[in-house]
N, CA, C and O atoms as a GROMACS GRO file, in nm:
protein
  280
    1UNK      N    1   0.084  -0.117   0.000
    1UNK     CA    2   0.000   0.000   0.000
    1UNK      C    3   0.089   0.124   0.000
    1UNK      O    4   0.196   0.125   0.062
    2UNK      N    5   0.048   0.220  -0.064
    2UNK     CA    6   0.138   0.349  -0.111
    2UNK      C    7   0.138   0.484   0.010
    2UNK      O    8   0.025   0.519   0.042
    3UNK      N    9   0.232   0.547   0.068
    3UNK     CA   10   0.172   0.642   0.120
    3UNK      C   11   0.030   0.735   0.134
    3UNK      O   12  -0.039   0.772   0.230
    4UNK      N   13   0.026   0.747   0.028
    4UNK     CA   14  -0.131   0.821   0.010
    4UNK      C   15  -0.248   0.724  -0.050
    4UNK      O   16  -0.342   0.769  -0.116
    5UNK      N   17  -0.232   0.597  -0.022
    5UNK     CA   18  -0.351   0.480  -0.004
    5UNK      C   19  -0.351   0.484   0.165
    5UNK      O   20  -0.466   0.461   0.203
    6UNK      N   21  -0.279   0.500   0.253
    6UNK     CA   22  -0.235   0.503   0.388
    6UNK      C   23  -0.247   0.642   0.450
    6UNK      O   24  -0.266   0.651   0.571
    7UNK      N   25  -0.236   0.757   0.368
    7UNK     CA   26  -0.320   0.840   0.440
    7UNK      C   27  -0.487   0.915   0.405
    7UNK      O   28  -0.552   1.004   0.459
    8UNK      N   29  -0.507   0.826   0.290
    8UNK     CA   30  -0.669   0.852   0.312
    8UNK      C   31  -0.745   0.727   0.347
    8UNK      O   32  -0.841   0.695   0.277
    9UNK      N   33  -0.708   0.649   0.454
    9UNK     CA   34  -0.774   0.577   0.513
    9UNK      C   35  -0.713   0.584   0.687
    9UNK      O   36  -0.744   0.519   0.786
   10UNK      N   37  -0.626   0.680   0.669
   10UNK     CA   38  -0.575   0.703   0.822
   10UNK      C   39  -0.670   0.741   0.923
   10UNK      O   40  -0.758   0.822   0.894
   11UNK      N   41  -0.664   0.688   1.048
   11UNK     CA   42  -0.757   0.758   1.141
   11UNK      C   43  -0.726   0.782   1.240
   11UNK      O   44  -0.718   0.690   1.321
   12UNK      N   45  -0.688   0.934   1.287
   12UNK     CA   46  -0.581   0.972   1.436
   12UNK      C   47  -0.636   0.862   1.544
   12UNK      O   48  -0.745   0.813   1.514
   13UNK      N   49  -0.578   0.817   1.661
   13UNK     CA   50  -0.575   0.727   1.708
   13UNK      C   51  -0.677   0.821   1.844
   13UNK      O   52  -0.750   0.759   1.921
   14UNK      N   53  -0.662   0.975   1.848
   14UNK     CA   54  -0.731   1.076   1.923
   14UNK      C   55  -0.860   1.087   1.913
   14UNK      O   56  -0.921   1.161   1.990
   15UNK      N   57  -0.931   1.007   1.806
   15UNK     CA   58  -1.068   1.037   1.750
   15UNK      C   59  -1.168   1.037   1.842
   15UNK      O   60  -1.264   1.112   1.827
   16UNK      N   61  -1.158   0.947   1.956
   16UNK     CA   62  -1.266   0.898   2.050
   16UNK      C   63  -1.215   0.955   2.168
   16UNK      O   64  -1.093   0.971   2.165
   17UNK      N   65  -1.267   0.988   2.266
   17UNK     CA   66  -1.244   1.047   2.432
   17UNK      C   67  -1.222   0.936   2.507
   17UNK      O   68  -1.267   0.826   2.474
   18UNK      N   69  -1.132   0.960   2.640
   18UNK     CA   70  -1.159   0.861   2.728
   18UNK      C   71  -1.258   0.799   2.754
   18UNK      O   72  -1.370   0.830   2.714
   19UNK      N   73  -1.222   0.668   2.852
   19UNK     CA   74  -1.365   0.581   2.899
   19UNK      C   75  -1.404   0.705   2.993
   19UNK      O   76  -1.514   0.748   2.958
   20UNK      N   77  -1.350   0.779   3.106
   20UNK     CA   78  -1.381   0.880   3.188
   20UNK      C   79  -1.476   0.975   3.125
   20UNK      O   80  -1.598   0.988   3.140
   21UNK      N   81  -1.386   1.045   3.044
   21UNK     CA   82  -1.491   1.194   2.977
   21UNK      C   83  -1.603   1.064   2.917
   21UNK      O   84  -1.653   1.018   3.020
   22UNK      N   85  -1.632   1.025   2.854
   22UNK     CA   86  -1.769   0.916   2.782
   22UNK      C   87  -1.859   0.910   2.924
   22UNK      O   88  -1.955   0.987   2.932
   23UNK      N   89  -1.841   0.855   2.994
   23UNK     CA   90  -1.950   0.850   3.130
   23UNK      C   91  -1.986   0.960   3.196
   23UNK      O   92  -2.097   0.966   3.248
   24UNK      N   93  -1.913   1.046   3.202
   24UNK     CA   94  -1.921   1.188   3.250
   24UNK      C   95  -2.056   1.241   3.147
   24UNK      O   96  -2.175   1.238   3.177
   25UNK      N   97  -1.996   1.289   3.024
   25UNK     CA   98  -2.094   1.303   2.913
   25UNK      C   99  -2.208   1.198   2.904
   25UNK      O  100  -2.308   1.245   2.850
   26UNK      N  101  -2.217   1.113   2.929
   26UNK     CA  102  -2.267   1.009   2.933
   26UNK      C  103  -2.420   1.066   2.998
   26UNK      O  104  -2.528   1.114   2.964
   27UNK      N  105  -2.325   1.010   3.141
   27UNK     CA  106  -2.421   1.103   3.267
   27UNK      C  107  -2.524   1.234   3.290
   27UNK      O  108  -2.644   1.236   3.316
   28UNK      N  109  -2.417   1.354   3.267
   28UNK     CA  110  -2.496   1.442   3.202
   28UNK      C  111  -2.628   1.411   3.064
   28UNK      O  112  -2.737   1.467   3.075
   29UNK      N  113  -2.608   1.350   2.984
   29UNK     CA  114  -2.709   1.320   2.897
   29UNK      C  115  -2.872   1.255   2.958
   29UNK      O  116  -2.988   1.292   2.941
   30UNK      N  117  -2.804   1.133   3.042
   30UNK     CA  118  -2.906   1.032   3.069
   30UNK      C  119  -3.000   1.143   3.180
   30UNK      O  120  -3.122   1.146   3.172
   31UNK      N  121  -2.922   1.233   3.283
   31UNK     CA  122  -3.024   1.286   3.369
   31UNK      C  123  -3.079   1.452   3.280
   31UNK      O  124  -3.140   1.525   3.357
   32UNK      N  125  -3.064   1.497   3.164
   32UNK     CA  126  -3.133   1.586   3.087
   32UNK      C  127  -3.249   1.572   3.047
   32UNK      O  128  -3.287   1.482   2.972
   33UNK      N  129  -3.338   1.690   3.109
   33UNK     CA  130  -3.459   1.648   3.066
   33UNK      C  131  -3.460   1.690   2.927
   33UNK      O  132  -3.577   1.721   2.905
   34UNK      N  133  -3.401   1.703   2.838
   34UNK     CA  134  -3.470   1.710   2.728
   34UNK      C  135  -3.383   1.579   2.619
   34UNK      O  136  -3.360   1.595   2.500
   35UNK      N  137  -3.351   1.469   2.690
   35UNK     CA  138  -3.351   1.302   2.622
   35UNK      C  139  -3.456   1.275   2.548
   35UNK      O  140  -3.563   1.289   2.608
   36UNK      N  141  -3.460   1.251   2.475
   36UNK     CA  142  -3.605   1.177   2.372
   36UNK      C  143  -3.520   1.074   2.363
   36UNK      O  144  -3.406   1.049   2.324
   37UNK      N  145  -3.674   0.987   2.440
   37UNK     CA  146  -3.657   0.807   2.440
   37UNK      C  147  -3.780   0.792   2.329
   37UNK      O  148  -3.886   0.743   2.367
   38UNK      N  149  -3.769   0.822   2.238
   38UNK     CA  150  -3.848   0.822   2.091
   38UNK      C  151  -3.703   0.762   2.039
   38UNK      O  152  -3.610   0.841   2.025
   39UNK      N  153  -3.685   0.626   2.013
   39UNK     CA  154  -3.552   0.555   1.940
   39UNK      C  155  -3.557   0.576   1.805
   39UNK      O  156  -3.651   0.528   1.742
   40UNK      N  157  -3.477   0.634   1.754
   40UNK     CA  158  -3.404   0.580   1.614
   40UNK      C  159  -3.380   0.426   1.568
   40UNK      O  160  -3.429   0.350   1.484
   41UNK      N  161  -3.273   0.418   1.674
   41UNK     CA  162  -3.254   0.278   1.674
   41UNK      C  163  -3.255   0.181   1.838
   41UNK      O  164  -3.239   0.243   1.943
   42UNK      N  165  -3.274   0.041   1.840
   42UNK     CA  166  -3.339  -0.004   1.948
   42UNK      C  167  -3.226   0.048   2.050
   42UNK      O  168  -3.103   0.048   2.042
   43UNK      N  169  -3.329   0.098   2.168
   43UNK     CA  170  -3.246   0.158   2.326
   43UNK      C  171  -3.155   0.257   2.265
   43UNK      O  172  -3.044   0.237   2.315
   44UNK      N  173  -3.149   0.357   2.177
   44UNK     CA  174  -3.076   0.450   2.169
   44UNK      C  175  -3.158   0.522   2.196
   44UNK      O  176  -3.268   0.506   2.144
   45UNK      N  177  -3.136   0.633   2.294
   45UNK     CA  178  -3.194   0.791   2.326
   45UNK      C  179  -3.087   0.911   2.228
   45UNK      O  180  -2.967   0.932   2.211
   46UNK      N  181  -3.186   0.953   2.192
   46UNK     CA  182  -3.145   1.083   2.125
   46UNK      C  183  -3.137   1.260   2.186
   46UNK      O  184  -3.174   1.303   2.295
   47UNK      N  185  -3.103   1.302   2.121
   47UNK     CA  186  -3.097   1.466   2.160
   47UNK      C  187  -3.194   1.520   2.096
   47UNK      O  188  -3.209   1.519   1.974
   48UNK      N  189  -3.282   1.584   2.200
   48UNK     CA  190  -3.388   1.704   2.123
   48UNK      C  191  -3.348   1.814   2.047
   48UNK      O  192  -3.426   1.856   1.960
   49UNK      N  193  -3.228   1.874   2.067
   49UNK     CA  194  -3.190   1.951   2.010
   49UNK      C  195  -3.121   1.954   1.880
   49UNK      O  196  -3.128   2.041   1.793
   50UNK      N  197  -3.039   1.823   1.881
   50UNK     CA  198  -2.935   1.766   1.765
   50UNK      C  199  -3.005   1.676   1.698
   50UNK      O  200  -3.015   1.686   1.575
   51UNK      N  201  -3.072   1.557   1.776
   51UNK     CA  202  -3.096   1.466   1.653
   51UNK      C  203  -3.027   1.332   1.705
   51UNK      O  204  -3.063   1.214   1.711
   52UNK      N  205  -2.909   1.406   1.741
   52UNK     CA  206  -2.781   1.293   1.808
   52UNK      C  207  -2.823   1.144   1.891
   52UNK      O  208  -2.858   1.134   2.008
   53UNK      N  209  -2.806   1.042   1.797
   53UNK     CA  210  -2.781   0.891   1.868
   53UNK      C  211  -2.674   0.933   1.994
   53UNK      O  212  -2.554   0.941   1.971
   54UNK      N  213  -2.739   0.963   2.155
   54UNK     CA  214  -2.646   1.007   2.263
   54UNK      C  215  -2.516   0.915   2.268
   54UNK      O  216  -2.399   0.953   2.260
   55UNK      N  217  -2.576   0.758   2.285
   55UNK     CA  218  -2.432   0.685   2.276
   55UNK      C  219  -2.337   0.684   2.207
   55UNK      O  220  -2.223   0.655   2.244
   56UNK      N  221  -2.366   0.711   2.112
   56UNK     CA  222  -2.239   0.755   1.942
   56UNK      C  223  -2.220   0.915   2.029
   56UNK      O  224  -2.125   0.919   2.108
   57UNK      N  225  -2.255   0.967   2.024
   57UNK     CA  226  -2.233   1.142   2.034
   57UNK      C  227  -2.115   1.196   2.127
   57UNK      O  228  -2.023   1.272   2.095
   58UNK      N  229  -2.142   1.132   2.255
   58UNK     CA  230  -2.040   1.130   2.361
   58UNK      C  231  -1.911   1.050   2.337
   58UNK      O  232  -1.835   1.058   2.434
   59UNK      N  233  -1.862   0.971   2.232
   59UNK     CA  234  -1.770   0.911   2.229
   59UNK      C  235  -1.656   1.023   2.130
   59UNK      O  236  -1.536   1.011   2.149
   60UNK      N  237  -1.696   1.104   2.050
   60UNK     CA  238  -1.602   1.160   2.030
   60UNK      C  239  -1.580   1.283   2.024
   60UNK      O  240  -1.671   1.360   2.057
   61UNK      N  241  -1.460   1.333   1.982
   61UNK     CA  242  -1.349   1.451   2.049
   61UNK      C  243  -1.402   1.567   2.011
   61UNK      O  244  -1.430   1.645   2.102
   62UNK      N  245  -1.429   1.608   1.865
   62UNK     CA  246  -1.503   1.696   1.842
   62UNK      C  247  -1.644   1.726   1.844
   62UNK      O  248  -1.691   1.794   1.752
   63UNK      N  249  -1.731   1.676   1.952
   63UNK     CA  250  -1.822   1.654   1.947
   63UNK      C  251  -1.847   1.745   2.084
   63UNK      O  252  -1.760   1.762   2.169
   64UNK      N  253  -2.019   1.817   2.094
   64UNK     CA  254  -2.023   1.882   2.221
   64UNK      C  255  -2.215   1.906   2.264
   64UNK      O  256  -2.314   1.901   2.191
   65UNK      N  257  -2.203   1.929   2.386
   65UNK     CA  258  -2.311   1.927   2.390
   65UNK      C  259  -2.404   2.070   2.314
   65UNK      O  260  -2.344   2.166   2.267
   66UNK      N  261  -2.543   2.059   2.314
   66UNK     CA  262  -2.554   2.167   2.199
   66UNK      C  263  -2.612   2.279   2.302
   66UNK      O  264  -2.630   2.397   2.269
   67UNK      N  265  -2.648   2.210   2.468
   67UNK     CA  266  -2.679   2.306   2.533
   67UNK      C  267  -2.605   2.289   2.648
   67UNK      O  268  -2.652   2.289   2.762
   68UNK      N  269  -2.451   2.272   2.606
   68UNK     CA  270  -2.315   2.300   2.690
   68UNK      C  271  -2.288   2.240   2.797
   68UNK      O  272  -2.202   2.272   2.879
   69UNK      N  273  -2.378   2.132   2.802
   69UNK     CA  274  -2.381   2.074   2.947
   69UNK      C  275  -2.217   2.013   2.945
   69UNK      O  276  -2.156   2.016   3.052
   70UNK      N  277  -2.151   1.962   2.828
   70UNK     CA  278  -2.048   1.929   2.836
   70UNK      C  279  -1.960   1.952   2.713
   70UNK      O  280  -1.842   1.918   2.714
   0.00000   0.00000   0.00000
């Protein structure tokens, strides 16, 4: 594989947050009242504001809450 077959499939190893910050964010999510348990997909809670699958949302780096909780 060629350098640039290797860097457009690269993926910083930084992409995702700790297990710590994830539960933290986590946390904050699950006690917000504005969770919609209206699933997308089965046992995923979403964000009223975003849209956001919460469990995907909190896992990575550039990612934030939309009403700053974290």
């Amino acid at each position: 594989m060629s350098n640039v077959d290797k860097e457009k499939w690269y993926i910083p190893k930084n992409w995702k947050v700790d297990l710590d910050v994830r539960k933290k964010r986590l946390n904050a999510c699950n006690n917000c009242e504005d969770k919609n348990t209206k699933f997308l997909l089965k046992n995923k809670p979403t964000c009223k504001h975003c849209g956001c699958i919460i469990d995907w949302k909190v896992k990575f780096v550039n990612e934030e809450c939309p009403l700053k909780k974290w």
